[in-house]
The first five atom37 places (N, CA, C, CB, O) and aatype in JSON, in Angstrom:
{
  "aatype": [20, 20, 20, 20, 20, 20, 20, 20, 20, 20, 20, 20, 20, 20, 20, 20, 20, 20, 20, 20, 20, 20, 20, 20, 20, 20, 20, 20, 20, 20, 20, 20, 20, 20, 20, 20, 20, 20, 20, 20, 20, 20, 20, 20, 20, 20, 20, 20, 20, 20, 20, 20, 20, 20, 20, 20, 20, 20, 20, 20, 20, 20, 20, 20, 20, 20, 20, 20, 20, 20, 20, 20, 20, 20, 20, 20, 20, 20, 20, 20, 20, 20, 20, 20, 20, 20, 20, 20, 20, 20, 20, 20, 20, 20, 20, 20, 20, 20, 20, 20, 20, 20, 20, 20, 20, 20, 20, 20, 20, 20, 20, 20, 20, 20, 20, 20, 20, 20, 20, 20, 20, 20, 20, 20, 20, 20, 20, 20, 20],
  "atom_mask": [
    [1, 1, 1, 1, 1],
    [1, 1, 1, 1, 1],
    [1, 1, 1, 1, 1],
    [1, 1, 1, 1, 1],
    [1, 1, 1, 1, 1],
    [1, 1, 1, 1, 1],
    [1, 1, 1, 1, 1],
    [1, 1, 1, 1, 1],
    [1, 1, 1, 1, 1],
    [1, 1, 1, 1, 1],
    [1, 1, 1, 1, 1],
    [1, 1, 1, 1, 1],
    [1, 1, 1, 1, 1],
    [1, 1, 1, 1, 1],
    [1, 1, 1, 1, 1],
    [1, 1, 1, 1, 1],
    [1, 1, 1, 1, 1],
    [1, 1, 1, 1, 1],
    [1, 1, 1, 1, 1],
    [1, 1, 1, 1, 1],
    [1, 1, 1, 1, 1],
    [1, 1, 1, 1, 1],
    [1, 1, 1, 1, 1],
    [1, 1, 1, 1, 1],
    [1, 1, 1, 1, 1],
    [1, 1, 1, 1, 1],
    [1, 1, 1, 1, 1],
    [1, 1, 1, 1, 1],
    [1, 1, 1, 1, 1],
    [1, 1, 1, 1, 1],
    [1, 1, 1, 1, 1],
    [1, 1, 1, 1, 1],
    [1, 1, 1, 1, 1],
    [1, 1, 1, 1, 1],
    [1, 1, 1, 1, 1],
    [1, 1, 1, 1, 1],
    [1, 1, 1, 1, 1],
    [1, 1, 1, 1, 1],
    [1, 1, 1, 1, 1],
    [1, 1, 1, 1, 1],
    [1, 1, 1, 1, 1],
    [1, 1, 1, 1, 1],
    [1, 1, 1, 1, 1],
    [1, 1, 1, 1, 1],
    [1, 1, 1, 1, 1],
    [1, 1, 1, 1, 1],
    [1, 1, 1, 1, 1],
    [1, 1, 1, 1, 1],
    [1, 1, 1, 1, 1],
    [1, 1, 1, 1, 1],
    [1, 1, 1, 1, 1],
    [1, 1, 1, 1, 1],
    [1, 1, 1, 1, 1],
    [1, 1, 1, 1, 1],
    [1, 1, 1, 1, 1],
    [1, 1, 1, 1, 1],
    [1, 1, 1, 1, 1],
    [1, 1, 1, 1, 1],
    [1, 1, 1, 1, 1],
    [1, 1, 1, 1, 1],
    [1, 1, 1, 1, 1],
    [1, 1, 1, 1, 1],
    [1, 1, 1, 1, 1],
    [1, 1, 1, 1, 1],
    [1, 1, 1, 1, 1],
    [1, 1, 1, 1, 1],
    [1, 1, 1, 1, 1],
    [1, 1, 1, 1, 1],
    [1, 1, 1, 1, 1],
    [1, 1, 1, 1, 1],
    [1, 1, 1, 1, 1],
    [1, 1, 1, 1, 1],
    [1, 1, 1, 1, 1],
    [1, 1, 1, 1, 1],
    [1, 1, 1, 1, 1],
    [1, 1, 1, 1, 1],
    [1, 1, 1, 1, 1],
    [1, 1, 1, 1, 1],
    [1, 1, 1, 1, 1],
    [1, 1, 1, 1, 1],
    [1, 1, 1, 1, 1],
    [1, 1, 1, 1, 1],
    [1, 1, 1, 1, 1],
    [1, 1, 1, 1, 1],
    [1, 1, 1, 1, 1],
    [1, 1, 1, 1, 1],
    [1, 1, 1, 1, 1],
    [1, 1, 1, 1, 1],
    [1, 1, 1, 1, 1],
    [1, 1, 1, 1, 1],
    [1, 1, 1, 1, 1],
    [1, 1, 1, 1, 1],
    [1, 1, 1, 1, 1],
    [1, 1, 1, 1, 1],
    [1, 1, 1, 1, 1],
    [1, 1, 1, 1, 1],
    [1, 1, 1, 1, 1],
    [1, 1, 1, 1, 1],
    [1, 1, 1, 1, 1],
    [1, 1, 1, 1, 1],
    [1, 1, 1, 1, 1],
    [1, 1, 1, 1, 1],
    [1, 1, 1, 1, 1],
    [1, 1, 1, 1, 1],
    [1, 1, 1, 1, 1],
    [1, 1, 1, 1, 1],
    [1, 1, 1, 1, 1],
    [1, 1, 1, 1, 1],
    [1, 1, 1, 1, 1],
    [1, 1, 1, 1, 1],
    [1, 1, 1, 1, 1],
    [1, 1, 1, 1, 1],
    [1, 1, 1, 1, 1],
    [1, 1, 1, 1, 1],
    [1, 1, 1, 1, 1],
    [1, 1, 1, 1, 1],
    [1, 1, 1, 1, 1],
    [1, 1, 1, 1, 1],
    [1, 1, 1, 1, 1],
    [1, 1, 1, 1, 1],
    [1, 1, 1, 1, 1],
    [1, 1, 1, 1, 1],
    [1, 1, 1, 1, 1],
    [1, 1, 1, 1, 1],
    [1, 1, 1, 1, 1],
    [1, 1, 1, 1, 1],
    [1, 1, 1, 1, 1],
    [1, 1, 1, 1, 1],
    [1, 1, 1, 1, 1]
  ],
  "atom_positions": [
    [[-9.17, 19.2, 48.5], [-10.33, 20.0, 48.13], [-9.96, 20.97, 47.02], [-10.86, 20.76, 49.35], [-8.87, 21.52, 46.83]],
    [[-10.71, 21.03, 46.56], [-10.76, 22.27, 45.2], [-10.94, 23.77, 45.72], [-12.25, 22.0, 44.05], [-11.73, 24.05, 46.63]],
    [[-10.28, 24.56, 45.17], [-10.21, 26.01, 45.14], [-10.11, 26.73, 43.82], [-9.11, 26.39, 45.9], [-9.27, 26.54, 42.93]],
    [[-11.22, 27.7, 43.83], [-11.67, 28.53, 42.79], [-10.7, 29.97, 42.96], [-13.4, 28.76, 42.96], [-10.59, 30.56, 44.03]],
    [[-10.01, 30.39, 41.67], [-9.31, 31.55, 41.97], [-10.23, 32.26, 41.36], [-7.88, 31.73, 41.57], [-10.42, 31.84, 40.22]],
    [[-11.19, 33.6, 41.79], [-11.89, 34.69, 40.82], [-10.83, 36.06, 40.65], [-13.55, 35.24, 41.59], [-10.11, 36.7, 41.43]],
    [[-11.1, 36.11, 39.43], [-10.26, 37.76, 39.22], [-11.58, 38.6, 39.36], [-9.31, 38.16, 37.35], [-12.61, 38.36, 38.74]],
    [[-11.41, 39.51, 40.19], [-12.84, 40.43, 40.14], [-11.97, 42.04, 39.46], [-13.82, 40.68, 42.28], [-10.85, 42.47, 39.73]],
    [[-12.76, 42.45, 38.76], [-12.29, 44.27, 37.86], [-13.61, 44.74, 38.46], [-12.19, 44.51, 35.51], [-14.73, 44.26, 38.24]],
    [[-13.19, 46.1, 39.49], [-13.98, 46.63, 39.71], [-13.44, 48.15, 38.76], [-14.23, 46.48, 41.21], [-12.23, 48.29, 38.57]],
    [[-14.39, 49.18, 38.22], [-13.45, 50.27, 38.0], [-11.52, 50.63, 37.15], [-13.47, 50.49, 39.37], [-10.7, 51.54, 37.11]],
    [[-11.66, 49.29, 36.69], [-10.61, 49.26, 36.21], [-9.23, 48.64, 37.42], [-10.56, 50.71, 35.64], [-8.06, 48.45, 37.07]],
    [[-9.63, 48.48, 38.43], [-8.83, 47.77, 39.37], [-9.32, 46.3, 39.61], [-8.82, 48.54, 40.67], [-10.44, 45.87, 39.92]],
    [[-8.29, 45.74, 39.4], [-8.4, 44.15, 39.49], [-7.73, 43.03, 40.47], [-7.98, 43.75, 38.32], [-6.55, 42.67, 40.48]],
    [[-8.34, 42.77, 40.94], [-7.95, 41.68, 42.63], [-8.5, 39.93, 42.26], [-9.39, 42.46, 44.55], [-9.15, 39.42, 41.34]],
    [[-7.88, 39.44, 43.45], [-8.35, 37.73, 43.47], [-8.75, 37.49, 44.43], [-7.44, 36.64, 43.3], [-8.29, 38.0, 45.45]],
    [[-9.82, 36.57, 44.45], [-10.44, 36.15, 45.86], [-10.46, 34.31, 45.38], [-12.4, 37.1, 46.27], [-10.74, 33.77, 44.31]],
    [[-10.17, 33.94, 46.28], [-10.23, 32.69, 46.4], [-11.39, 32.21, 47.04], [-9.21, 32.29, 46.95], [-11.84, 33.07, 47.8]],
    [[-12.04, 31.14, 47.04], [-13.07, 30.22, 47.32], [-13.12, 29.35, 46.52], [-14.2, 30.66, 47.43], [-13.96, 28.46, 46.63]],
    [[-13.92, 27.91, 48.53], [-14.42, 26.51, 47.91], [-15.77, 26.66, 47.49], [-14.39, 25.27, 48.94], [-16.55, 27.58, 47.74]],
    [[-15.91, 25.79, 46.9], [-17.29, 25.56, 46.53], [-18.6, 25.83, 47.94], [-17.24, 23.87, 45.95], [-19.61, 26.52, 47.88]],
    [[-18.13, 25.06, 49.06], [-18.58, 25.2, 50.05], [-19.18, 26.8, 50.1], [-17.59, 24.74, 50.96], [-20.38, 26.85, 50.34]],
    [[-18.64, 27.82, 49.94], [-18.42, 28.93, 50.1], [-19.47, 29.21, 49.3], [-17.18, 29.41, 49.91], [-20.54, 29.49, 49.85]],
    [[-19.39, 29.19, 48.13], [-20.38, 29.19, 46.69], [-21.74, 29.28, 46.66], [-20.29, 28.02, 45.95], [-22.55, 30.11, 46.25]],
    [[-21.81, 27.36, 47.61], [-23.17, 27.12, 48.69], [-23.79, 27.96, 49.49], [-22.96, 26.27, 49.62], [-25.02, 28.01, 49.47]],
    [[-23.0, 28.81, 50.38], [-23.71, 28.94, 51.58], [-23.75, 30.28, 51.04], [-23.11, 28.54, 53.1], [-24.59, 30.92, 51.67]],
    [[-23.22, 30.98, 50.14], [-23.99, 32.24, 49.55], [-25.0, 32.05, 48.61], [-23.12, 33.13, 48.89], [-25.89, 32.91, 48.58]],
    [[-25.05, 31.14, 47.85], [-26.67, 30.76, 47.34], [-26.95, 30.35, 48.66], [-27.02, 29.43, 46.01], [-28.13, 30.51, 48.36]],
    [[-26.98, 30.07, 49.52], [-28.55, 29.64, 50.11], [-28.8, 31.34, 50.42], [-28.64, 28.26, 51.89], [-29.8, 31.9, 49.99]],
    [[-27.91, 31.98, 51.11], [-28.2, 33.41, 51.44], [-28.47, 34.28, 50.77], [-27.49, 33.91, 51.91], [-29.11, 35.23, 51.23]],
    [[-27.99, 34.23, 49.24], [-29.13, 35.22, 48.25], [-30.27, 35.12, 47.94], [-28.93, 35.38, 47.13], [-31.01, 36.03, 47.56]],
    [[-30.62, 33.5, 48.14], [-32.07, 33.08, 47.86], [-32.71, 33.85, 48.99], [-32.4, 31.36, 47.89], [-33.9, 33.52, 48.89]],
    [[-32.65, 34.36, 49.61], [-33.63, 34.91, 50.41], [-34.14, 36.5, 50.18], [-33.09, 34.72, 51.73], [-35.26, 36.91, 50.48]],
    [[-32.8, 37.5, 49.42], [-32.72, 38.73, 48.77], [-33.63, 38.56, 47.75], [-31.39, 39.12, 48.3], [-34.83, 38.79, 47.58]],
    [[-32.41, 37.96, 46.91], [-32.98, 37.95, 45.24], [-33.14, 36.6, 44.62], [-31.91, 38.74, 44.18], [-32.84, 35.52, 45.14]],
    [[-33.63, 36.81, 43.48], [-34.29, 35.22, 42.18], [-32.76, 35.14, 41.56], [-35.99, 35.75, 40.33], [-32.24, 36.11, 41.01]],
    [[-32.1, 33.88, 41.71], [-31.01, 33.17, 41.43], [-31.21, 32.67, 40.55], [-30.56, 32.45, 42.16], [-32.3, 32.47, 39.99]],
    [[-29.95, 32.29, 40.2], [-29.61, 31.23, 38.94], [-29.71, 30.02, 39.84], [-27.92, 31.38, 38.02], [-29.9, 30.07, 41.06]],
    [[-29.53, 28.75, 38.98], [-28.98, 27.22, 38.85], [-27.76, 27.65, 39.69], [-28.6, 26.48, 37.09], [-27.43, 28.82, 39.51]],
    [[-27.06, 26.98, 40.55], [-25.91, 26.52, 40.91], [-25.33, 25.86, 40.64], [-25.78, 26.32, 41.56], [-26.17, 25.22, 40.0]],
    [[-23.93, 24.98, 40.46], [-23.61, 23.73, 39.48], [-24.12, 22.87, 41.23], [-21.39, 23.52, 38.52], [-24.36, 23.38, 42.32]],
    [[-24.12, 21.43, 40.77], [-24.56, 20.54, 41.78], [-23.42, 20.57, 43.1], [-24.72, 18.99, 41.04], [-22.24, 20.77, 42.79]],
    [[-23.68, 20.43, 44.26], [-22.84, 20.16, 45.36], [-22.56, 18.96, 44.69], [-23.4, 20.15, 46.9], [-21.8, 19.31, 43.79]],
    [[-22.73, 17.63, 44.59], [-22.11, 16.01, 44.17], [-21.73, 16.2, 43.46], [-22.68, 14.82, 43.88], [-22.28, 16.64, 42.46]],
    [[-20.6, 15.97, 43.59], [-19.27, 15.41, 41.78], [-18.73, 14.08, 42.17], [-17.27, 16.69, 41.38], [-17.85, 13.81, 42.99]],
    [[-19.52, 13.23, 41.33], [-18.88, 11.76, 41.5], [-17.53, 11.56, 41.56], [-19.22, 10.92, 40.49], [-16.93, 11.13, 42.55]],
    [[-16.99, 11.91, 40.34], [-15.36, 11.67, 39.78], [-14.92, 13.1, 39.77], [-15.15, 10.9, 38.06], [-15.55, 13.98, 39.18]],
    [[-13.77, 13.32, 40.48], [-12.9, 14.3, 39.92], [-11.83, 14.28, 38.5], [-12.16, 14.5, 40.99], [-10.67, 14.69, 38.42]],
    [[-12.66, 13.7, 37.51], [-11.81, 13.55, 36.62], [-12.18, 15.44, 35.88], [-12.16, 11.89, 35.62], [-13.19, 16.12, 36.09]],
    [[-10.92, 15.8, 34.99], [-10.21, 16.94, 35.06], [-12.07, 17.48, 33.91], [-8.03, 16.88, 34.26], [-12.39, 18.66, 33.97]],
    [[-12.59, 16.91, 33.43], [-13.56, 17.68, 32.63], [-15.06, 18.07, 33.27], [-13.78, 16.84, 31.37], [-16.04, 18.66, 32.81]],
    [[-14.86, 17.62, 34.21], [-16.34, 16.99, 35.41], [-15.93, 18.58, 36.17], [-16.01, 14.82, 36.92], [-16.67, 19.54, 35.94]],
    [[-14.83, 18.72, 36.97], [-14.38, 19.67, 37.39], [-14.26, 21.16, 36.38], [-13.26, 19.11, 37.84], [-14.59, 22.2, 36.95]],
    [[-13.93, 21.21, 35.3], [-13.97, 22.24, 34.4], [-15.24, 22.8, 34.08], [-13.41, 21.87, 33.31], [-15.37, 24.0, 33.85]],
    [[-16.25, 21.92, 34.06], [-18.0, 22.08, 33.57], [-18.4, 22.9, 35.24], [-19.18, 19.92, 33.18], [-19.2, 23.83, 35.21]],
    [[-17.85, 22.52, 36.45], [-18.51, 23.19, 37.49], [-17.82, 24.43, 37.63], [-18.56, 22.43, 38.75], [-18.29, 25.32, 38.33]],
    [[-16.46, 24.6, 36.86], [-15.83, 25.96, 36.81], [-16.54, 26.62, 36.45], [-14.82, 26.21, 36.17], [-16.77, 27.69, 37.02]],
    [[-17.26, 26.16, 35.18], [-17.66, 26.87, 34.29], [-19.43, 27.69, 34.8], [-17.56, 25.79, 32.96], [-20.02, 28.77, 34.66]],
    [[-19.66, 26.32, 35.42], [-21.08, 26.98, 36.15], [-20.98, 28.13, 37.04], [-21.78, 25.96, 37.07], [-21.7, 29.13, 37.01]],
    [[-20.17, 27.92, 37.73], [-19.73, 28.67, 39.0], [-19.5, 30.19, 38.08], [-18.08, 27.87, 39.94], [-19.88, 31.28, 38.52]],
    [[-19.06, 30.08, 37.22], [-18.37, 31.39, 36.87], [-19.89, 32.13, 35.9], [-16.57, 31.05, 35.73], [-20.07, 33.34, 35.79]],
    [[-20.72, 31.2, 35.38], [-22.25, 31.8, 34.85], [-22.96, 32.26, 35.33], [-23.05, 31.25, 34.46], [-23.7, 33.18, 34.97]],
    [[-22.83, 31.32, 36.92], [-23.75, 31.82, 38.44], [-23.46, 33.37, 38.55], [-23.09, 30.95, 40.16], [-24.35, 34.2, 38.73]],
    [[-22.24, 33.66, 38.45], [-21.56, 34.67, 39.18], [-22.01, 36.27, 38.16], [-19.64, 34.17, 39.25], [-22.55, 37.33, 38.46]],
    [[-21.44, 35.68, 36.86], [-21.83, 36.52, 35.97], [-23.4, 36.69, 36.46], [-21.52, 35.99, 34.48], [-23.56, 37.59, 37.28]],
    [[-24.69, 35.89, 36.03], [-25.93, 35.87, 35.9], [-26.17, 36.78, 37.16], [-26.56, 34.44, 35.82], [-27.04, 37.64, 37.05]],
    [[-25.51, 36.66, 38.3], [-25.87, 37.48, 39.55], [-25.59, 38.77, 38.98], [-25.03, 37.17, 40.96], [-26.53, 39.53, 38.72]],
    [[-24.87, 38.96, 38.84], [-24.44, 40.75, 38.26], [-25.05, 41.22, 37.22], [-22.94, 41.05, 37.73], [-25.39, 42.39, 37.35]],
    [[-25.31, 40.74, 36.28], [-26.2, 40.93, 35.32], [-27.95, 41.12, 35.55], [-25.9, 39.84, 34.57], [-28.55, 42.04, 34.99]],
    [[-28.37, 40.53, 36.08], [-29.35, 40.52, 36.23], [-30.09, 41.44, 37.75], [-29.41, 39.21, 36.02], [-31.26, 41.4, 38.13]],
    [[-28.92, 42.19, 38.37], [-29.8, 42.65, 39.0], [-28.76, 44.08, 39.42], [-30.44, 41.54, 40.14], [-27.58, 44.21, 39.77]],
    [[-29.85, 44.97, 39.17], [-29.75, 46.56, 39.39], [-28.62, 46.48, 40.18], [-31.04, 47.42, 40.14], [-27.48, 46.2, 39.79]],
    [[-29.14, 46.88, 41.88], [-28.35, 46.75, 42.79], [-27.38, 45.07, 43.48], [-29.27, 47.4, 43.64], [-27.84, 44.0, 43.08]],
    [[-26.49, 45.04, 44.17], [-26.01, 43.85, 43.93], [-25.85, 43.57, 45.78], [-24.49, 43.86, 42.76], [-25.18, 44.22, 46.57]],
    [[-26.51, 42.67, 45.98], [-26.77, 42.59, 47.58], [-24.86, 42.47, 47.89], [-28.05, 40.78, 48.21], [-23.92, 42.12, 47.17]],
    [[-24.96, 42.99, 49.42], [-23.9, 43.43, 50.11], [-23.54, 42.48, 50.63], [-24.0, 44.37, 50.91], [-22.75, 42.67, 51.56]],
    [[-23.91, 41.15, 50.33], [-23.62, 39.36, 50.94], [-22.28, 39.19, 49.69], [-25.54, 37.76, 50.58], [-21.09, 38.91, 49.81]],
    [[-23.22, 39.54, 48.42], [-22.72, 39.17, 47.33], [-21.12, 39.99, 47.22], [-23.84, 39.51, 46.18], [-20.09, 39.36, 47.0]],
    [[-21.17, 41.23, 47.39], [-20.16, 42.04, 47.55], [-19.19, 41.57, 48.16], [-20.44, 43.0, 48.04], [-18.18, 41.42, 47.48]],
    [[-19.15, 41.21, 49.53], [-18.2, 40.9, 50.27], [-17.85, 39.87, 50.48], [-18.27, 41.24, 51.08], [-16.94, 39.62, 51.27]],
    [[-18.73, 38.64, 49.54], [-18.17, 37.21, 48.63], [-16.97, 37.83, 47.45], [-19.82, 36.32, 47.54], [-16.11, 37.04, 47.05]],
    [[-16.97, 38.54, 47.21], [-16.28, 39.2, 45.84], [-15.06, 40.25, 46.55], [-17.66, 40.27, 44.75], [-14.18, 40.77, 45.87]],
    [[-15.17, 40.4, 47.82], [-14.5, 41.0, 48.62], [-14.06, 42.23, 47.73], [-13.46, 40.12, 49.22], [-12.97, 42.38, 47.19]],
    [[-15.44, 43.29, 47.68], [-15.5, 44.41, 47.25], [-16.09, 45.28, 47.75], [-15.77, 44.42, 46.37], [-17.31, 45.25, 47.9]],
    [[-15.07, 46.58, 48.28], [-15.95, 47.67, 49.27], [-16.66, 48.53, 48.96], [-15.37, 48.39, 49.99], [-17.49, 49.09, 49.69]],
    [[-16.34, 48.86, 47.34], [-17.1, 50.71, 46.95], [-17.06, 49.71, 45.39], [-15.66, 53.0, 47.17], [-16.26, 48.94, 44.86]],
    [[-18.6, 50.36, 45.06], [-18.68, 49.91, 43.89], [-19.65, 51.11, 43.06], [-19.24, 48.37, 43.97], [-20.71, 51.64, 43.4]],
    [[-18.87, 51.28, 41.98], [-19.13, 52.85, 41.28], [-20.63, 52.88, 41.15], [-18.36, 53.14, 39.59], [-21.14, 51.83, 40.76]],
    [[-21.59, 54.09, 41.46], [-22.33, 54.67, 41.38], [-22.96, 54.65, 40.01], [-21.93, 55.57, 41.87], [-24.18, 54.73, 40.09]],
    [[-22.41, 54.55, 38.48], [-22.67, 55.0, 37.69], [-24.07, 53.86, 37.32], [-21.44, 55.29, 36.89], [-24.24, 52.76, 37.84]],
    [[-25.03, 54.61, 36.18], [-25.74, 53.62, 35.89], [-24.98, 52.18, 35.12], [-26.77, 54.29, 35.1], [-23.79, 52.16, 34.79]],
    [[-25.99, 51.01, 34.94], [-25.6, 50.18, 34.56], [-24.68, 50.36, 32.98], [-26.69, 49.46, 34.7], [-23.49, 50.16, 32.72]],
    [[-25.89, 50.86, 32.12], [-25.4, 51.11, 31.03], [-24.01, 52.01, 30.42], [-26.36, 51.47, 30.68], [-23.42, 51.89, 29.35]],
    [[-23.75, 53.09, 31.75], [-22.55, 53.44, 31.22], [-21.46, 52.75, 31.52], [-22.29, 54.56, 31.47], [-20.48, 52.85, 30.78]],
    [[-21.43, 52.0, 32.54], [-20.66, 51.38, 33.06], [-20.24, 50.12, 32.21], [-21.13, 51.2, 34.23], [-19.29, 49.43, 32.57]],
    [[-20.98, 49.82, 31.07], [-20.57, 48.99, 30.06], [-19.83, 49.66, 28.94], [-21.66, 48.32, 29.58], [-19.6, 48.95, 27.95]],
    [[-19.48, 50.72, 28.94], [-19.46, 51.49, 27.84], [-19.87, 52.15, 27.06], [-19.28, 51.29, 27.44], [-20.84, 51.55, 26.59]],
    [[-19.69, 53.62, 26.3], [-20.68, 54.49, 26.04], [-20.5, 54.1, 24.51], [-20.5, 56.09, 26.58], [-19.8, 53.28, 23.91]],
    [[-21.63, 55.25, 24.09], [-22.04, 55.13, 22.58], [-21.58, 56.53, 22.3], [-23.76, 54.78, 22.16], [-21.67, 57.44, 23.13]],
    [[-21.01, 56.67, 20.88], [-21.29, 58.41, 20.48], [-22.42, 58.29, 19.71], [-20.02, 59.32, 19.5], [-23.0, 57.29, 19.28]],
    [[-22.7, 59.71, 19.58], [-24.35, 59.77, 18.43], [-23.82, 59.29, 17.27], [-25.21, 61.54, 17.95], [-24.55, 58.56, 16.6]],
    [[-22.02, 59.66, 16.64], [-21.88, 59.54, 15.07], [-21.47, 58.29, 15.23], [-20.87, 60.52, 14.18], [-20.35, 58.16, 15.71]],
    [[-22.1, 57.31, 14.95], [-20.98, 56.01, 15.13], [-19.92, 55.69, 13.79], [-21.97, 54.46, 15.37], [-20.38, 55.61, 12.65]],
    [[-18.71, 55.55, 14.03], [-17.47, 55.6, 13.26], [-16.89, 53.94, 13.6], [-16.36, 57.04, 13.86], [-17.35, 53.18, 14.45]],
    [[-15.79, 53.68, 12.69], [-15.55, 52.23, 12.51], [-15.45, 52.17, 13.8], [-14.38, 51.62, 11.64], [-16.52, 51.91, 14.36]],
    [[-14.53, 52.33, 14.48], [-14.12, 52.08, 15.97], [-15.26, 51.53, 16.85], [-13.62, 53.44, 16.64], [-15.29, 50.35, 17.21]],
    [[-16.45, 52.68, 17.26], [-17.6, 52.55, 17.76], [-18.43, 51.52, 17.49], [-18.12, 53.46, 17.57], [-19.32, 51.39, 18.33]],
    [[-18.43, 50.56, 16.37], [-19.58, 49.54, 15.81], [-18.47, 48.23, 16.39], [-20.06, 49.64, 13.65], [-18.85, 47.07, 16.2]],
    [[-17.43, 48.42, 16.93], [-16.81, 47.16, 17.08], [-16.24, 47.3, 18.47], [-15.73, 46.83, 15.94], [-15.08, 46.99, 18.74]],
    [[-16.83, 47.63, 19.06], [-17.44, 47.7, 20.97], [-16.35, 46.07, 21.33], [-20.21, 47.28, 21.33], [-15.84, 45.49, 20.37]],
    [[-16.2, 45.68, 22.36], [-16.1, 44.33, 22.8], [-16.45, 44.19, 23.92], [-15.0, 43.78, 22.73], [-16.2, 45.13, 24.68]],
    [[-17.05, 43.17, 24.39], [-17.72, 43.4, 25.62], [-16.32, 42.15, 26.31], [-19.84, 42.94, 25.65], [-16.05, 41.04, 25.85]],
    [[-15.67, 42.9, 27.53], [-15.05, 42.12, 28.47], [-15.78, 41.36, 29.39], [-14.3, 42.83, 29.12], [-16.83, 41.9, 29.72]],
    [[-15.49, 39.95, 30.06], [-15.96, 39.02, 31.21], [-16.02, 39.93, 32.24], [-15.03, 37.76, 31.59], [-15.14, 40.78, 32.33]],
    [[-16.92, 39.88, 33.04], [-17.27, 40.9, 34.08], [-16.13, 39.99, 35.26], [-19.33, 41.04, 34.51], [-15.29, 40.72, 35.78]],
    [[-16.1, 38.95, 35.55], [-15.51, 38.03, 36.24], [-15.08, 36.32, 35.46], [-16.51, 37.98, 37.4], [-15.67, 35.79, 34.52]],
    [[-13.97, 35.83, 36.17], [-13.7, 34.69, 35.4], [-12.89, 33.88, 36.12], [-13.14, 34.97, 34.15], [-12.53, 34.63, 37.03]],
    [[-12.5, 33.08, 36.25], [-11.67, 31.8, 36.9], [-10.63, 31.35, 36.19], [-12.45, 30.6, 37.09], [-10.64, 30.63, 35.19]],
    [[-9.58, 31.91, 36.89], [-8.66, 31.15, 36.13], [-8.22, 29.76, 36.41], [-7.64, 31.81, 36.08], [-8.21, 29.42, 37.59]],
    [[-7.84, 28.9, 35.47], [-7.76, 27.47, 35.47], [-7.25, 27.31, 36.89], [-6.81, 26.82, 34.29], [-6.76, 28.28, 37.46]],
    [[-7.35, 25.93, 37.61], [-6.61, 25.4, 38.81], [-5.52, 24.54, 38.05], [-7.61, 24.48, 39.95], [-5.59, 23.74, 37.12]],
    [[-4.37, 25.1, 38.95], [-3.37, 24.06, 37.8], [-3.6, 22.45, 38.49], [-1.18, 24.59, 37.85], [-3.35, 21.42, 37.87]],
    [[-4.1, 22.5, 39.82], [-4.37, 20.8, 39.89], [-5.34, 20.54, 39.81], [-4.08, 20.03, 40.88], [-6.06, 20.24, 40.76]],
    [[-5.72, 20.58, 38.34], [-7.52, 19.91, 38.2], [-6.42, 19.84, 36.58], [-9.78, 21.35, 38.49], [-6.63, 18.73, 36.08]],
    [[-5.57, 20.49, 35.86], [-5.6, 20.03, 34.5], [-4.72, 18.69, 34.69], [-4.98, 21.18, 33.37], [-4.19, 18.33, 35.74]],
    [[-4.68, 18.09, 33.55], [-4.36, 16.72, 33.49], [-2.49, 16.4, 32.98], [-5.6, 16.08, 32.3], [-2.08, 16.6, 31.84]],
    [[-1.75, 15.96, 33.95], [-0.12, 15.68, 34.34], [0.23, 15.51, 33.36], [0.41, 14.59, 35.19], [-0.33, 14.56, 32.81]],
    [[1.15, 16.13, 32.63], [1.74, 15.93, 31.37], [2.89, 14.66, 31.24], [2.38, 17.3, 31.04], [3.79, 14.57, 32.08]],
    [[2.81, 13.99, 30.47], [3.09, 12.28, 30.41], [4.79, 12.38, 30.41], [2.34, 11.32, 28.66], [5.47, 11.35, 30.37]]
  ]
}
């Protein structure tokens, strides 16, 4: 079976939670009942060939983002999928980073970091010959 490693940064502190897909599932079915979801990648994967598997990484990790993004507060299902206890108070917007009034070179070239991300499974890439 496949296992998803997530790096979650809360506050500048950064942890891993592991989960199957299975897992993935049964918290979409349980947010659908909170909040309006994203797409999920499909439960069926015909072939585990190494690019079939990378495209559902990749969903999995849009799902995840799109959940956080899109909603104010972040249900307490979702939280403790992310195995996160205290999550800062601040509004959304500062919490992305602030603006000054004078904007200077520095300030116009902002970068926005992955809120969450997956790092590769080393047994899904393909055996070196």
């Amino acid at each position: 079976f496949q296992v998803f490693k997530i790096e979650v940064l809360v506050s500048g502190r950064k942890h891993f939670v592991e989960k199957r897909y299975s897992e993935f599932h049964a918290l979409h079915k349980k947010l659908k009942k909170f909040i309006r979801t994203p797409e999920i990648p499909s439960k069926h994967v015909r072939n585990w060939v190494p690019k079939v598997l990378e495209q559902r990484r990749q969903g999995l990790e849009l799902y995840l983002q799109t959940v956080i993004l899109e909603n104010e507060e972040l249900p307490k299902i979702f939280l403790d999928f992310l195995n996160v206890r205290h999550v800062p108070t601040l509004p959304k917007a500062e919490s992305c980073g602030s603006f000054d009034e004078t904007e200077s070179e520095e300030s116009s070239k902002l970068s926005h970091q992955p809120v969450l991300l997956f790092l590769r499974d080393p047994y899904v890439l393909p055996k070196a010959n």
